[in-house]
N, C-alpha and C positions, 0 to 999 in steps of 0.2 A: 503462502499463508492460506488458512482456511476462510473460507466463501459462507460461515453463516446467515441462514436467513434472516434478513432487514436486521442486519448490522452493518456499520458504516466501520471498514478495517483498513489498517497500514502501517507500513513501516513511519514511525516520527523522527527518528535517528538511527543512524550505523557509528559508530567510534574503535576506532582499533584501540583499546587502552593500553597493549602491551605487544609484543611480537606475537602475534596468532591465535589472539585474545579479544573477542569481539564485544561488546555492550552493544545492542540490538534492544532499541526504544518500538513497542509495538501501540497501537492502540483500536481497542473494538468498543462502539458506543453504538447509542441507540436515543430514541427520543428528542432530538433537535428543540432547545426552546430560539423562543423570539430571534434569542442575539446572535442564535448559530452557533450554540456549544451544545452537544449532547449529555446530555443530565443523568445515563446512565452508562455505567461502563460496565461489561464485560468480559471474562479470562478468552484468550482467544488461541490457537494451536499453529505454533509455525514450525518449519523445520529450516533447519541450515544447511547451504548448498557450498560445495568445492569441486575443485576437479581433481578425480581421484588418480591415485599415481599409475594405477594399472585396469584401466577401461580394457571392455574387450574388444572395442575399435580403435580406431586411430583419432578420431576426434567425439567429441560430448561432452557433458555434464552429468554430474554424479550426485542422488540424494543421499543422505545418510541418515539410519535411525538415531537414536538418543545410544546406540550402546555401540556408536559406532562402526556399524556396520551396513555397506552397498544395500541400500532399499529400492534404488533405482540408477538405471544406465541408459541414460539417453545415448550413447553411443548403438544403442542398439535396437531395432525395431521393434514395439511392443503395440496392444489393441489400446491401452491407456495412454500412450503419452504421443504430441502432445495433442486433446484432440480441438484448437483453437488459438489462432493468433489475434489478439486484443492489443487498438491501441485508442484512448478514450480523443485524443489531443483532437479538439475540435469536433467530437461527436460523444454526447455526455448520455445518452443512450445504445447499450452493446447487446446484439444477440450472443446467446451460449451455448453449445449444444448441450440439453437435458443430460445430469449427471448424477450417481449416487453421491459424490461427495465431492462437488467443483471446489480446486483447489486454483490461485492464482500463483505465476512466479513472475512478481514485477508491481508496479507500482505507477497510478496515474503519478504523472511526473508535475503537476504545477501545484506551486508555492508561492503564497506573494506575502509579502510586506508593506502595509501603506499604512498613510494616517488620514484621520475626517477631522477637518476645523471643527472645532467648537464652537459657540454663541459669540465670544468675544473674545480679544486679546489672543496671546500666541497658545492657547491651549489646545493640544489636538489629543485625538483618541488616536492610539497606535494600535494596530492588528496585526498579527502573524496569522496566516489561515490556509489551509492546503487542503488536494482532493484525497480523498478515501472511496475503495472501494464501496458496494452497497448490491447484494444480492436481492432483487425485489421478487423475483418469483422462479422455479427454478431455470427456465431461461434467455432469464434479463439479467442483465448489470449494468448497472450506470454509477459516474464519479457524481460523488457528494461534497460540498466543500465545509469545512469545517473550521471556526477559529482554533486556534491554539491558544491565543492569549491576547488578551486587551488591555489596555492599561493609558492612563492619562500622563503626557509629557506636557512641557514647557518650552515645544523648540517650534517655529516657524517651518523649519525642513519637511519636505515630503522626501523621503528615501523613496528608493529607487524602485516600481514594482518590478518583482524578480519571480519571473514564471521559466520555466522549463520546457525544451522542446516537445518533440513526439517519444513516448517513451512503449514501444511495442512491448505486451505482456502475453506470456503464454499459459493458458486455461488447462488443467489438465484434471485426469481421474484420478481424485485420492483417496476411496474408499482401502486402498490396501498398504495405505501410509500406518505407520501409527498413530 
């Protein structure tokens, strides 16, 4: 996904809906109020990756533009790819090398779900909130956490906080993407 500046970007969901038919939830915001939702959203440029049936090596990843066609072959040595291994999990602060157009492939990986008691009785606030990229200058990147959704229950339960390992992501040059 594209790395615009001080926007907070990510994948929110993947869903296969059908055989080889993806629903690809994205989201780019900006402006964080008080409660940790960003109050502006927006359009953001991703591209979708497979691995193509006929690389010109033996092993890699394959991008492809919107019209279907090989945009890039990691199978194969190029001055752009990739030029940076990023992994946020426990360092929320990442060097980048300066780029015309830093694209990420990967995603800080924690997600949690919790609830905060209320004043009184079994009423809790419940939270879904996960990290998102965030380009601060062109080369810093740091994970931003963001909620997803709050909302008031009736149940005593803390579910389970559910964060994700180390999820290594590779930085690369996308000035010659679409």
């Amino acid at each position: 996904m594209d790395l615009p500046l001080n926007r907070n970007v990510g994948v929110v969901s993947v869903n296969e809906i059908s055989s080889g038919v993806w629903d690809i939830e994205m989201f780019c915001g900006a402006l964080g109020d008080a409660d940790g939702f960003d109050t502006v959203q927006y359009a953001i440029d991703i591209w979708a990756f497979g691995f193509a049936e006929a690389l010109a090596g033996s092993w890699g990843m394959a991008l492809f533009n919107s019209n279907e066609r090989l945009a890039a072959d990691f199978s194969q040595p190029h001055l752009l790819w990739p030029r940076a291994v990023v992994d946020p999990y426990g360092v929320p602060n990442l060097e980048i090398p300066s780029l015309t157009r830093p694209v990420v492939l990967g995603m800080p990986t924690r997600f949690s779900m919790f609830t905060r008691p209320r004043d009184t009785g079994l009423l809790n606030d419940y939270i879904d909130q996960m990290d998102f990229w965030c380009r601060t200058s062109n080369t810093a990147l740091k994970t931003v956490s963001r909620k997803l959704l709050q909302y008031t229950i009736n149940d005593p339960e803390d579910p389970e906080n559910n964060a994700d390992g180390p999820g290594p992501s590779i930085i690369i040059e996308g000035a010659l993407l679409p």
